[in-house]
C-alpha positions in Angstrom: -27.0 -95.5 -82.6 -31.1 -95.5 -82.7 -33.0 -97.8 -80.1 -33.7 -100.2 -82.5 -29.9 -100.2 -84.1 -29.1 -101.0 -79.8 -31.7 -103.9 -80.0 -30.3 -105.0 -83.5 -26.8 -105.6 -82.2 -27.8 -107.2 -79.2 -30.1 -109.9 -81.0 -26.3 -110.0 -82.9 -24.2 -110.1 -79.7 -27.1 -113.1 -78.4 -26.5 -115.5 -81.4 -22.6 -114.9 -81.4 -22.6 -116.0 -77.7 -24.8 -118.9 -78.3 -22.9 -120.5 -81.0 -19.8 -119.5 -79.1 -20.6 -121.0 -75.6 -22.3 -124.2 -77.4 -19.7 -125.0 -79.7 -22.0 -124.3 -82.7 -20.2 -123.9 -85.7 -22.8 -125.3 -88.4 -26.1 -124.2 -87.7 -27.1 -123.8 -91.1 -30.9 -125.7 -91.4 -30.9 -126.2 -88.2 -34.3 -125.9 -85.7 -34.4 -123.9 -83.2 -37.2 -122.2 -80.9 -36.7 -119.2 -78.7 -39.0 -119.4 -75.6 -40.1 -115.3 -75.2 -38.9 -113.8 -78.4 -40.4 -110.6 -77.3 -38.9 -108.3 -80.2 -38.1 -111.0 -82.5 -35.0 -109.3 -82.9 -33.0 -112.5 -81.9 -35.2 -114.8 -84.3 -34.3 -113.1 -87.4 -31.1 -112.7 -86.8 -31.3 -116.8 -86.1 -32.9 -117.3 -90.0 -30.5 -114.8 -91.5 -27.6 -116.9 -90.2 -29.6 -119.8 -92.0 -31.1 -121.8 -89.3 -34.9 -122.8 -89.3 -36.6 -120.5 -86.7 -39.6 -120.9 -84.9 -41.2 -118.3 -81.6 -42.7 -119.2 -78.8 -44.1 -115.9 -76.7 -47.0 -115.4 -73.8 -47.7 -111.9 -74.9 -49.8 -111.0 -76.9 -49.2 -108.0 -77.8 -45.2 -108.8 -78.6 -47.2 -111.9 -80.6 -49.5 -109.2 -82.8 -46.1 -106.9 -83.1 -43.4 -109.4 -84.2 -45.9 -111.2 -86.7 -46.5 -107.7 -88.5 -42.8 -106.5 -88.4 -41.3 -110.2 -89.7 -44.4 -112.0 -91.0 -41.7 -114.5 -92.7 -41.1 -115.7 -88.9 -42.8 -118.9 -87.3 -44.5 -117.9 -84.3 -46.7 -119.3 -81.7 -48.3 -118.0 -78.7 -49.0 -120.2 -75.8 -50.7 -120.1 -72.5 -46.9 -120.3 -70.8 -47.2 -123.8 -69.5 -48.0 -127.3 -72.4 -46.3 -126.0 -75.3 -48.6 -126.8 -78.5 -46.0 -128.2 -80.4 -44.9 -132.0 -81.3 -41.7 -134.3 -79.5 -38.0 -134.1 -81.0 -38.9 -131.0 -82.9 -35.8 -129.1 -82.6 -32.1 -129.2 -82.3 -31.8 -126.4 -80.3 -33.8 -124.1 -77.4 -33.2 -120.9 -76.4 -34.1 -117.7 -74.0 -32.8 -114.6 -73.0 -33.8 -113.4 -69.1 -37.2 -115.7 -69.6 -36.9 -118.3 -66.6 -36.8 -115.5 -63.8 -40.2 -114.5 -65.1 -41.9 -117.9 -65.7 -44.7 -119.4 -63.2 -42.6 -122.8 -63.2 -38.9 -123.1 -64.5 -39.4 -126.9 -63.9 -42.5 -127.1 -66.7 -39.9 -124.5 -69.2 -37.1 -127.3 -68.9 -39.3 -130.4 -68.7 -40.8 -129.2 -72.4 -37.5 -128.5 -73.4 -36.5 -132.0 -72.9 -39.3 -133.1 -74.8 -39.2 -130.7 -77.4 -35.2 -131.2 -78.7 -34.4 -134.0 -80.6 -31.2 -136.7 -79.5 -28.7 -134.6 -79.3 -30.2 -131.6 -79.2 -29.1 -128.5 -76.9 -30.9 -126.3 -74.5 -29.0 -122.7 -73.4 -30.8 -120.5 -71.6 -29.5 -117.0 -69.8 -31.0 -115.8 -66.9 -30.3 -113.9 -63.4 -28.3 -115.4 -60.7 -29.8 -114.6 -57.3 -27.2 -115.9 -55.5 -24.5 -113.1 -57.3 -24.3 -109.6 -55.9 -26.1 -108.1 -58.3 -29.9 -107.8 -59.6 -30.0 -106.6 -62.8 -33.9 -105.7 -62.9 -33.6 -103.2 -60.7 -29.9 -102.2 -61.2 -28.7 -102.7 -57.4 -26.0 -104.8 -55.0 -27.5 -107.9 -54.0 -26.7 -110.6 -51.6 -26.3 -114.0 -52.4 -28.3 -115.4 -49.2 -31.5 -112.8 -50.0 -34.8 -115.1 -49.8 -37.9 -113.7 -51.1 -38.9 -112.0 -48.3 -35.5 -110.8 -47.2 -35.0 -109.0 -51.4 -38.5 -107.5 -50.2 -37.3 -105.5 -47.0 -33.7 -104.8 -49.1 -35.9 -103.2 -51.8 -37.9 -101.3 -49.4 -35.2 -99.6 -47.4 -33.8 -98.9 -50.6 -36.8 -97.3 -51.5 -36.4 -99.2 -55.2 -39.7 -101.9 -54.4 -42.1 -102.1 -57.1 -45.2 -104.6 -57.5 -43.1 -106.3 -60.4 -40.7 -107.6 -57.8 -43.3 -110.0 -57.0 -43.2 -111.7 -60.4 -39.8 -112.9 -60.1 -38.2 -116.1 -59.3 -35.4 -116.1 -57.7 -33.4 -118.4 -59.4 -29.8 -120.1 -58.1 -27.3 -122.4 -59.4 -28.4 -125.0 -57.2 -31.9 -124.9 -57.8 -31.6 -125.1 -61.1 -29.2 -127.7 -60.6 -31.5 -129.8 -58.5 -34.1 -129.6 -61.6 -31.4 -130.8 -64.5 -30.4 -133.9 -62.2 -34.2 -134.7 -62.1 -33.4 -135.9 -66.4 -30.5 -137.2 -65.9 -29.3 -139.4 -68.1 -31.5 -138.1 -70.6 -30.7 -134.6 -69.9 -26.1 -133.6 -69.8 -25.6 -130.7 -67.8 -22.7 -129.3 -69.7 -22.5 -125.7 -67.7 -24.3 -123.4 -65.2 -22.0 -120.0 -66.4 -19.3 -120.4 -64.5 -16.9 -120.5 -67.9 -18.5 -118.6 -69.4 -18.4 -115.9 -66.5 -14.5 -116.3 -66.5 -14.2 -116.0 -69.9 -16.0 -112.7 -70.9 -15.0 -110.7 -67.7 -13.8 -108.3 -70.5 -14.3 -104.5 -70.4 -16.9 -104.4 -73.1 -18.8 -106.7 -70.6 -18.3 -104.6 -67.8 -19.2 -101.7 -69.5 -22.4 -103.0 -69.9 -23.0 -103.4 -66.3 -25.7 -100.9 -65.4 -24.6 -99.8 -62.1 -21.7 -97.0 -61.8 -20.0 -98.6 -58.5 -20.1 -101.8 -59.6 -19.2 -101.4 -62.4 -16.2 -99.5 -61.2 -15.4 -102.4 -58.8 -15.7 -104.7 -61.5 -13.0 -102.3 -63.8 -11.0 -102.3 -60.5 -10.7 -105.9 -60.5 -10.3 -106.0 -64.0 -6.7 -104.7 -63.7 -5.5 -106.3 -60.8 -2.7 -108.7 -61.6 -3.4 -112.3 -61.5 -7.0 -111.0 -61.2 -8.5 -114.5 -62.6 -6.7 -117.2 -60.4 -7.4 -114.9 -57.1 -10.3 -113.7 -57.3 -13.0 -114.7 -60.3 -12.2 -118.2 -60.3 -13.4 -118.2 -56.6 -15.8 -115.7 -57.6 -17.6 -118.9 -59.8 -16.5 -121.8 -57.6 -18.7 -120.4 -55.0 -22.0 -120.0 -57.5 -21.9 -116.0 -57.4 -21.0 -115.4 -60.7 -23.6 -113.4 -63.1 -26.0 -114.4 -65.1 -26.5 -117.7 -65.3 -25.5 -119.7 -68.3 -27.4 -122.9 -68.2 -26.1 -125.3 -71.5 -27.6 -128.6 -71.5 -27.5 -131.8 -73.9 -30.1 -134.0 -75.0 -28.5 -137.6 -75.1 -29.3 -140.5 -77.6 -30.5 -143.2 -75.3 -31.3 -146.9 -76.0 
């Protein structure tokens, strides 16, 4: 398969796995904004399942690219903080590894609050730092790793790059401590451990882009009663990867 048949049927995989997690079974006419469409793979894919798309990117070169490739596409680029766009505008918000990279998670979710409409949904994938793995730079991790700590790790690895820098090192809890901060207006409906549970599947692990992991994961995998013993626990205890972050817009009086 070419590079660009790859991206294709990930952009697929992305929209199956959002409808699927949020329950989505209509989205026909629906509106919904992708915050970092990068390759606007995921967008298209979005307006050929029939829902209203609309692109919201900080680069601007992926901005120049995406509005020659699909210049159908509604697209926006934007300084990465206000978004220029009006209240209740859509019904749902996505992104895909965005929130690790942001200069404030808290500003990305306070928008999306504004920006969905009653009843609205917000899902968003990123890393969990407090999982034992870092997918960036393809290693082990460990859960308790600060900043400064993931620095030294990466250095005696000899694996630290300047681009280290640029990421947050987002946890269950602290982007649990930012959801509570909209509550009621904001439901919490999951942080990914479900969804974690239910798509520990070999095609999942085969994606897992480090051999002894992976083998680990393939191990466990086969173990009997592999689910009740060990990734149940695995989620209770916040170290299961990525995060899955679903969250409802309520109707309030």
């Amino acid at each position: 398969m070419t590079t660009n048949g790859v991206l294709k049927h990930k952009a697929e995989n992305q929209l199956q796995s959002f409808l699927a997690d949020c329950q989505i079974e209509r989205p026909q006419g629906k509106c919904i904004l992708e915050i970092g469409f990068k390759n606007g793979l995921f967008l298209d894919q979005c307006r050929r399942a029939g829902m209203i798309p609309t692109g919201l990117e900080i680069n601007p070169d992926f901005y120049r690219s995406v509005g020659k490739n699909y210049p159908e596409l509604d697209l926006v680029l934007y300084d990465g903080m206000d978004v220029p766009l009006p209240d209740e505008t859509f019904d749902y918000i996505v992104s895909f590894q965005v929130l690790e990279h942001v200069e404030s998670a808290e500003k990305i979710i306070s928008e999306c609050v504004r920006l969905l409409k009653p009843g609205g949904m917000m899902y968003h994938i990123c890393p969990n730092y407090h999982s034992f793995y870092e997918g960036h730079y393809k290693i082990f991790w460990l859960p308790f790793f600060n900043k400064s700590m993931g620095r030294r790790y990466l250095r005696l690895l000899r694996r630290y790059t300047p681009y280290y820098e640029s990421l947050k090192l987002i946890t269950p809890g602290y982007m649990k401590n930012i959801l509570l901060k909209y509550s009621p207006q904001l439901e919490t409906l999951s942080l990914g451990r479900n969804e974690f549970c239910k798509k520990f599947t070999p095609e999942q692990i085969a994606k897992v882009d480090q051999k002894l992991l992976r083998a680990i994961l393939s191990l466990i995998y086969k173990l009997p009663l592999s689910k009740p013993l060990l990734l149940l626990p695995i989620a209770k205890v916040n170290c299961h990867y990525p995060l899955t972050i679903i969250a409802k817009k309520n109707h309030l009086l």
